[in-house]
C-alpha positions as CSV (number, residue, x, y, z in Angstrom):
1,X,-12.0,17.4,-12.8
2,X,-10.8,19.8,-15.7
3,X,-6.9,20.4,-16.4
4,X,-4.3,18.6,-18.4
5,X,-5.9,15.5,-19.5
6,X,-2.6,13.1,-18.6
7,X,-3.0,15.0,-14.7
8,X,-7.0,14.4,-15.2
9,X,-7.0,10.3,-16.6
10,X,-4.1,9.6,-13.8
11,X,-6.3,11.2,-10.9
12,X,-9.3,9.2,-12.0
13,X,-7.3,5.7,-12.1
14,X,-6.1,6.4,-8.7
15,X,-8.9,7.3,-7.5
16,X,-11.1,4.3,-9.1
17,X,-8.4,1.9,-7.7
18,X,-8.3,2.9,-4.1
19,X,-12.1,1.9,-4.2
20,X,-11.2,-1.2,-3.9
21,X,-7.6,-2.0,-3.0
22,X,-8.0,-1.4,0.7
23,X,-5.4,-3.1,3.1
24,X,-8.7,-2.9,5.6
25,X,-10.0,-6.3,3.4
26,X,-7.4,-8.7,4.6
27,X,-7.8,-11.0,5.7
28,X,-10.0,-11.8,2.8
29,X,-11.1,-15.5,2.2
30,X,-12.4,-16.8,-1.8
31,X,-13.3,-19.8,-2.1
32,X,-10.4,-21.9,-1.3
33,X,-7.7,-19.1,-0.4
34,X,-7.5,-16.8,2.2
35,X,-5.2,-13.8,1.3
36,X,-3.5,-12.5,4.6
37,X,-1.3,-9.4,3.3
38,X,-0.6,-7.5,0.2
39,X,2.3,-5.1,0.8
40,X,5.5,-3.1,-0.5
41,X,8.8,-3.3,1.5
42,X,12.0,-1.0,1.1
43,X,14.7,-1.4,3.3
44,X,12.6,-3.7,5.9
45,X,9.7,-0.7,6.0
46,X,6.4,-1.0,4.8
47,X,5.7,1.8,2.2
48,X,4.7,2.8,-1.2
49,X,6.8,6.1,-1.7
50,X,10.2,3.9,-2.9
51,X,13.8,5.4,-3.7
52,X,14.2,4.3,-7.3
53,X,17.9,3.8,-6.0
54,X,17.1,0.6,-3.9
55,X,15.3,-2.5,-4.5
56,X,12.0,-3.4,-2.9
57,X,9.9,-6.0,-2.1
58,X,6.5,-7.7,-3.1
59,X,4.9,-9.7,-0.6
60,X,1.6,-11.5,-0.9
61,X,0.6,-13.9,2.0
62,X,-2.0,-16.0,1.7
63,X,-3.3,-19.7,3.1
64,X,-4.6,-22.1,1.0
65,X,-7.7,-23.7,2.6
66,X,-6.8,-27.4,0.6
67,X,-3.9,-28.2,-1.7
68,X,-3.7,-27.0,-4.9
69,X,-3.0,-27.1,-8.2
70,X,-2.2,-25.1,-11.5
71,X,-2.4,-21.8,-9.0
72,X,-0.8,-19.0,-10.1
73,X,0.0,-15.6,-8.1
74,X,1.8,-12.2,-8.9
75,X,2.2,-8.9,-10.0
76,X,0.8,-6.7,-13.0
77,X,2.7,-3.4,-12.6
78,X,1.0,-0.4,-14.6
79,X,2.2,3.5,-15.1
80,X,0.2,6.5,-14.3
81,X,-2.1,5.8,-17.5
82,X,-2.9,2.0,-16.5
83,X,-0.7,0.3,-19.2
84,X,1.2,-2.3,-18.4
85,X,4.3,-2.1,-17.6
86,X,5.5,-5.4,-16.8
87,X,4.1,-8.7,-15.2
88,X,5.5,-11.3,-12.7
89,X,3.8,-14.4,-11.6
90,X,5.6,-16.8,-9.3
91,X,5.5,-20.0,-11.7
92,X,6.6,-18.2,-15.3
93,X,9.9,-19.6,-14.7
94,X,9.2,-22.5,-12.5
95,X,5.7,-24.1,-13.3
96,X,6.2,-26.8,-10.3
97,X,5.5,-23.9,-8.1
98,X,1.9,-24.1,-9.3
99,X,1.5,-27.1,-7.2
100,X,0.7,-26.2,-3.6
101,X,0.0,-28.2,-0.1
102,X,-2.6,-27.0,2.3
103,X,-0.9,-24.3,4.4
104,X,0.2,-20.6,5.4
105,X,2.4,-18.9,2.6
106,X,4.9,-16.0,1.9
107,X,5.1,-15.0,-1.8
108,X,8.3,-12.2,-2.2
109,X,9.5,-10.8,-5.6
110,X,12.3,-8.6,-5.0
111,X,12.3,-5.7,-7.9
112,X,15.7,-4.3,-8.2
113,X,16.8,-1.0,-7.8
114,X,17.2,1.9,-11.1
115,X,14.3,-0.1,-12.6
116,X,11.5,2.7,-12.1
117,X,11.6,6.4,-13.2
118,X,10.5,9.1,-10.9
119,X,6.3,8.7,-11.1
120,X,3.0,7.1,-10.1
121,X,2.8,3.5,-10.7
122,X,-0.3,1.0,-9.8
123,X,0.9,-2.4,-8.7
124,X,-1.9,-4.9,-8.7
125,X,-2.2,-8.6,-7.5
126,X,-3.1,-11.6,-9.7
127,X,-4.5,-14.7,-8.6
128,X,-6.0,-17.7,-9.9
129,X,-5.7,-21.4,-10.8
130,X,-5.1,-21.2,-14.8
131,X,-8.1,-22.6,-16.4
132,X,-10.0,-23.2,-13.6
133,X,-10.8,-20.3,-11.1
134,X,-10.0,-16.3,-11.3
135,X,-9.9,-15.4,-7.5
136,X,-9.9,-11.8,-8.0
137,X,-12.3,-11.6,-10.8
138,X,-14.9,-9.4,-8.8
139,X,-12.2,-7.3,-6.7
140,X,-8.8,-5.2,-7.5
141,X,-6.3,-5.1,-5.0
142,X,-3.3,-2.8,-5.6
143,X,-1.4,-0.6,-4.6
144,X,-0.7,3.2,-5.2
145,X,3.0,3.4,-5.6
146,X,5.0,6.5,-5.3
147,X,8.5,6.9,-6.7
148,X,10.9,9.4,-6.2
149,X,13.6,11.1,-8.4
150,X,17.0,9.0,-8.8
151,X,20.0,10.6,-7.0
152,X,22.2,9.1,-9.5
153,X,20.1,8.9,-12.7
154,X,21.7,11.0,-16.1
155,X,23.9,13.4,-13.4
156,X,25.1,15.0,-16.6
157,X,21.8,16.9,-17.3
158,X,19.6,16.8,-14.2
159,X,17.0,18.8,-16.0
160,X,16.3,16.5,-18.5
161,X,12.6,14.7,-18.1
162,X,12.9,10.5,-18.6
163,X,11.2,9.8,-21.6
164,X,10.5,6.3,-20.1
165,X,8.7,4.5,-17.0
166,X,11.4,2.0,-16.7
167,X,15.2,1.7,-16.9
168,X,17.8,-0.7,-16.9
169,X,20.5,-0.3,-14.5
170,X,23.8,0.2,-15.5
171,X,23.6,-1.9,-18.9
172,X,26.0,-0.2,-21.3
173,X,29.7,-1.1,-21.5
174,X,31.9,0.6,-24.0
175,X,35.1,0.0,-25.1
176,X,37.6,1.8,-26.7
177,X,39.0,-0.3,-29.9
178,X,42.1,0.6,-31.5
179,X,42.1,0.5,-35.6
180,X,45.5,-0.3,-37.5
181,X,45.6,1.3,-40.8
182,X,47.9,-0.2,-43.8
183,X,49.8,2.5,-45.6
């Protein structure tokens, strides 16, 4: 492909990473996990076109074939370039989550909504057991997701381009402060 190289690297990620993300592998069994369902909810419907203007969901369900521990599951989100944006695994906050009983599972992360700019984003599963096995260390699965332009984002000047992937929502308060000068 020739053109502008930004257009060119971003059609060759996508295109590399839909190799091997299909949704066609599930159920897809490692060693001791089998991974049922990688997906993208907004507003109860499976997608990956989202409205920057409502949260969505991350769900990953998987069954773990004996109990586990030190296993750790999540996100990588990257922009149209492949850097990374932001991570989530499910134990960063709460590391007793890394201990888990033979059984079916439901993994959600809810991303809230004005986080993402209008673009092409690649959100990609991690899983492992931290220091002991990398489940997808052979395989990529992700997802090619598509988000639109903000209704409400900087009404002001609609033609202005984000010089960001990533916003925070409504995070500026200001304050008008009187001053009392002495004479």
């Amino acid at each position: 492909m020739a053109g502008d190289s930004k257009k060119v690297i971003e059609y060759y990620l996508k295109n590399e990473y839909e190799k091997s993300a299909g949704q066609s592998d599930f159920p897809l069994t490692i060693k001791d996990i089998t991974l049922r369902d990688f997906s993208v909810h907004q507003s109860g419907i499976k997608t990956e076109v989202l409205d920057p203007d409502k949260p969505f969901e991350v769900s990953i369900e998987f069954e773990t074939l004996a109990d586990l521990t030190a296993l750790r599951l999540g996100i990588y989100l990257r922009n149209g370039l492949g850097d990374i944006l932001f991570r989530s695994l499910h134990s960063d906050w709460h590391p007793e989550l890394e201990t888990v009983k033979k059984g079916h599972y439901k993994a959600k992360l809810i991303i809230p909504e004005k986080m993402l700019m209008k673009g092409n984003y690649f959100l990609s599963m991690h899983l492992g057991r931290y220091g002991i096995f990398n489940y997808l260390d052979k395989r990529t699965i992700q997802k090619t997701l598509t988000v639109g332009p903000s209704a409400n984002w900087n009404q002001a000047h609609p033609t202005e381009k984000p010089e960001s992937s990533l916003t925070l929502k409504d995070s500026w308060n200001i304050e008008h402060i009187t001053t009392h000068e002495k004479k």
